[in-house]
N, C-alpha and C positions, 0 to 999 in steps of 0.2 A: 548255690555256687558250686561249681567245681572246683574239689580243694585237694591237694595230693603234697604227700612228704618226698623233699627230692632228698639225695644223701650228695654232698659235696668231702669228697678225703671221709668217709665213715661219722660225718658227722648231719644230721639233719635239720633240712630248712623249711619251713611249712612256707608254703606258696597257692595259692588261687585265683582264679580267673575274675577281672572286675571289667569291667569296659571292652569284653575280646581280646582282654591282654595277659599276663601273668602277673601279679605284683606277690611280692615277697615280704618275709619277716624281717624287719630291720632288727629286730634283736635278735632275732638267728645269726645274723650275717653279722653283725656285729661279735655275737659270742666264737663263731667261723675263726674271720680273723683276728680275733684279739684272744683267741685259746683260752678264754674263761673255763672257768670249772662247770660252772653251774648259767641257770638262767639267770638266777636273779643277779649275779656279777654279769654277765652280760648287759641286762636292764638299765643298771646302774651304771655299765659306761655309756647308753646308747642316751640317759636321762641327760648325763653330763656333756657328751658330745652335742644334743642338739643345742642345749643352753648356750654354748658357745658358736654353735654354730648363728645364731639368734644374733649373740652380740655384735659379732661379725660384721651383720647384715647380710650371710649367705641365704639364697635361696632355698637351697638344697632342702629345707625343713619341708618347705612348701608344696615340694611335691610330695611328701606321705601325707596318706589315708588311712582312716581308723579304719579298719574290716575287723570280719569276724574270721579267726582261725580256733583250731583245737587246741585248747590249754594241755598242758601237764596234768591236771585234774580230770581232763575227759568233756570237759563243758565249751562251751563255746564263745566265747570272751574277743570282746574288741582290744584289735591290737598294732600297731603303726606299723605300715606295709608301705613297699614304695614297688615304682613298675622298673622295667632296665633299666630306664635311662635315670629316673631319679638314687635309684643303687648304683649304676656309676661315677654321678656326683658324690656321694655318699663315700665312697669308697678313694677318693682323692684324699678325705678329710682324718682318714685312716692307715696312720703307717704300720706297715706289715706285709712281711715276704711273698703272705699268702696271695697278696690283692693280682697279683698276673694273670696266675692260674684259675682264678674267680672269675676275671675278667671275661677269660676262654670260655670258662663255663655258662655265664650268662648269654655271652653269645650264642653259644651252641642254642639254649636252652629257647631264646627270641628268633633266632632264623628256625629254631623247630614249629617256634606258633607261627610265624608267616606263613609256610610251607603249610603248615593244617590249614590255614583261612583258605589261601588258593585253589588247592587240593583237599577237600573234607575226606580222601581214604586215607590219607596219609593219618591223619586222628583216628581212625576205627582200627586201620593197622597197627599203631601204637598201642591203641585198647586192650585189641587183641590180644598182644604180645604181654600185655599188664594182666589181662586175668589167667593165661597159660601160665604166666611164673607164680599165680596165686595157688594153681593148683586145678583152677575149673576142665572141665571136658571140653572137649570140641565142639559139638551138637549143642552144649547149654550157652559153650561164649556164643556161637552163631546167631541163638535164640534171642541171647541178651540184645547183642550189635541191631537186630531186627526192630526189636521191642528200641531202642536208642532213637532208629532212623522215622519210626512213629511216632514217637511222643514230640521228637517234632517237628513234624507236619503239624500235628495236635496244637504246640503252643503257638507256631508260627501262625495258625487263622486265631485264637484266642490273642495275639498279639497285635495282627490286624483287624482285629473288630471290638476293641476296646477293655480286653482284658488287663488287668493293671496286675506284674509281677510280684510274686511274693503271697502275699495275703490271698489275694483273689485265685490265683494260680493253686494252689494250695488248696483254699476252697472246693475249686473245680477239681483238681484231683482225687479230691477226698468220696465226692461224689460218686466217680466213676470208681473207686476202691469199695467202697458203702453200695454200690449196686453188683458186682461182681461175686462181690466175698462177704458181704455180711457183717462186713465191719470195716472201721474206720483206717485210716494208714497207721494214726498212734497205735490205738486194740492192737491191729494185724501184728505191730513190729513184738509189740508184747506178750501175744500168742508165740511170735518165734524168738524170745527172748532175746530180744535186742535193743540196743539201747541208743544210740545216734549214727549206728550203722546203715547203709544206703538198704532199705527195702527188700528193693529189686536186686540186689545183687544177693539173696538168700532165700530167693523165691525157686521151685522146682522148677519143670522142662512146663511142665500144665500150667505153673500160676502164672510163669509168663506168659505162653500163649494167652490165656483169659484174660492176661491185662494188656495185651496187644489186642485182641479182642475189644473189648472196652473203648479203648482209646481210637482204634481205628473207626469204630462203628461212631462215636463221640464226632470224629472230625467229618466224616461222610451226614451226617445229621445236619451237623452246622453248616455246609456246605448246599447241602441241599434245600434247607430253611435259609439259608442266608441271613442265619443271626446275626443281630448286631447289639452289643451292651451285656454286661455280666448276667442282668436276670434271663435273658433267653439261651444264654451259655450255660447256665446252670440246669435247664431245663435237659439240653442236650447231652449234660455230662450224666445227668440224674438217669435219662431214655437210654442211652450207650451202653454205662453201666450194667443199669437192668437186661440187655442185650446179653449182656456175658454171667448175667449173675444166672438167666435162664438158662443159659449152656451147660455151667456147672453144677446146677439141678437137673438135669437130663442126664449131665455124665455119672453124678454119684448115685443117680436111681437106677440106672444100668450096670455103673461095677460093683453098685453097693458098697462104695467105700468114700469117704469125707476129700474132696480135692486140696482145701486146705489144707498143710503141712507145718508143723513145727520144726521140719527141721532148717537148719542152717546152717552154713559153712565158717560159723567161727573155729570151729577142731582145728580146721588148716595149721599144719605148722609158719609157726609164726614168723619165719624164717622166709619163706612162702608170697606174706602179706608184704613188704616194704616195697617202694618202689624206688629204683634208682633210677637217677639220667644219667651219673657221669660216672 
């Protein structure tokens, strides 16, 4: 899932994409408008709010969805999300000054994903715009956006030829990561000491290219076999893989030096990492 902290007035709302939509934390917006201290007093009105909403007989409940966002702890915890329109009911049921300005904001925030669906630049130029405020170079976001507009192509035939997301996805990734670099995506993150942070976004100018490598040579395989079903997927992410993991044995036999890197871009001032919408 792609999951991102928006800040609404200095305060943050964890939000990710479920169905090609955005849905939101009902207890963010909850704690948003009703200026709670903490989460758990936000929690605790959102527990109460829905109980009543229940008695009601309002709907409004029924559109949240358990997803998984980043706790306060760092883990990844299911937790009631609703998409605009079911935050706009929601927000009826909540008096407070804040709810106009919300309003605006949600808006903004839903004619910004239409606009991506339409237009897929208009999402890579947002991207773009989100790793320059992190702090990244020009050449590595370029690198990344590349590496983005591969992987899929990559899930797009894995999705039409019977790849089931999530698990199997995974899977097959892990594959093409285990033939490049010599170890697995978990190993890899903990060779660069990292802990639920995305990968690829603290891989070098090389590691990506090699896993654009990988992946592109993966989906030209499949393509050309015209696999169909996870075991012949596997085969091809297993061949791709070893594709780039030969490259990376050619490359450190000639500079004599290891292509994998421990470093990573957590140092970033942390000031750096947030990402706003409004």
């Amino acid at each position: 899932m792609n999951q991102k902290i928006a800040i609404f007035q200095q305060k943050e709302i964890r939000k990710t994409i479920y169905n090609d939509e955005w849905w939101f934390s009902v207890i963010d917006i909850c704690g948003v408008l009703t200026d709670a201290p903490d989460n758990l007093t936000a929690r605790k009105y959102w527990n109460k709010l829905a109980q009543r909403l229940r008695d009601e007989g309002s709907e409004a409940v029924t559109f949240c969805h358990r997803l998984k966002l980043k706790a306060t702890d760092g883990k990844m915890r299911e937790t009631d999300c609703a998409n605009t329109q079911g935050i706009f009911r929601l927000i009826q049921s909540i008096p407070s000054p804040k709810a106009e300005p919300f309003k605006l904001w949600l808006a903004k925030v839903g004619h910004e994903r239409i606009q991506e669906i339409e237009n897929p630049e208009l999402a890579q130029e947002r991207m773009k715009e989100l790793y320059e405020k992190k702090g990244y170079s020009k050449s590595w976001i370029d690198k990344r956006l590349r590496g983005i507009a591969v992987r899929q192509d990559l899930t797009e035939e894995w999705k039409n030829r019977g790849a089931k997301k999530g698990v199997e996805y995974a899977i097959l990734t892990n594959e093409i990561i285990q033939g490049a670099f010599g170890m697995n995506v978990d190993d890899y993150k903990n060779f660069k000491s990292l802990k639920r942070e995305n990968l690829r976004d603290h891989m070098t100018d090389l590691e990506l290219i090699l896993t654009m490598l990988g992946e592109a040579t993966t989906t030209k395989l499949t393509k050309n076999r015209d696999s169909v079903g996870f075991e012949k997927l596997q085969k091809d992410a297993q061949d791709g893989g070893q594709v780039a993991g030969r490259t990376r044995e050619d490359i450190e036999l000639q500079s004599g030096q290891p292509v994998t890197s421990q470093e990573n871009f957590l140092e970033m001032p942390e000031s750096q990492k947030k990402l706003t919408d409004f």
